[in-house]
N, C-alpha and C positions, 0 to 999 in steps of 0.2 A: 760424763756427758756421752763419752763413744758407747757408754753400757743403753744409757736411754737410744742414739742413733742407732745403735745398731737394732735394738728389740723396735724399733720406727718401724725401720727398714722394714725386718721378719714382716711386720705386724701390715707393711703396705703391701708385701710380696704375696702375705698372703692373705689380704684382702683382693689382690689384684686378680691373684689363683680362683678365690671362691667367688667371685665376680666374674672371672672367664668361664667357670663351670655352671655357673649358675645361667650366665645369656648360652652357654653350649646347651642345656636341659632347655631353658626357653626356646631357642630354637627346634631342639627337638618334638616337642610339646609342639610347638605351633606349627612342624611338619605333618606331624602326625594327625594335628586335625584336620591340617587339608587335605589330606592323605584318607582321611575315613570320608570326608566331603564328599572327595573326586569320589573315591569308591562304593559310597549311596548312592553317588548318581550314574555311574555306570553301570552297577546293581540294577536301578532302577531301568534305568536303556533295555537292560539285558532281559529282564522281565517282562518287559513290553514285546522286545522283539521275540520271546520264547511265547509268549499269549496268542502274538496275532500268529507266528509255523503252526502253534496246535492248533487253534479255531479255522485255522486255512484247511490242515490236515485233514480235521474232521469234519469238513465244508467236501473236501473231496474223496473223503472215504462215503457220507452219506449220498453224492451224488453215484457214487460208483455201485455202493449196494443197491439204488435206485432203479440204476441202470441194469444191473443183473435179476434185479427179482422182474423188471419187467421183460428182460429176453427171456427168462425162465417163464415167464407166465405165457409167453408168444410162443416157447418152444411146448409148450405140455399143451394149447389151445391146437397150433400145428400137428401136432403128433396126434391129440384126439379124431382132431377132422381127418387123418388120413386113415387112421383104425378105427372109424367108425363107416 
């Protein structure tokens, strides 16, 4: 009988072992998917907030070229009328 308690024992200790390892991996597992969650969705933030810096960017680069080809066009009309 102590041969069978004892191989019990083993056999609970190490059910107990591969059951704590086991909810340790679940846990793990179920971190990690919120973990990739949170990080699509931050990803996603992040994406949006780099769309609207470049569309802004390029909202103020176009106005600014705008603004230079019309002074250039003011400065070569001025320059005409006075060498001519």
């Amino acid at each position: 009988m102590n041969g069978q308690g004892t191989n019990r024992m083993a056999d609970d200790a190490h059910r107990v072992y591969a059951d704590a390892i086991t909810a340790q991996l679940g846990e793990r597992v179920t971190n990690l998917g919120r973990r990739q969650t949170d990080l699509e969705a931050e990803m996603g933030a992040g994406f949006k907030g780099t769309d609207t810096a470049v569309s802004s960017l390029a909202n103020e680069t176009r106005t600014s070229i705008a603004a230079l080809s019309t002074n250039l066009a003011q400065r070569t009309s001025l320059s005409g009328r006075h060498w001519a």
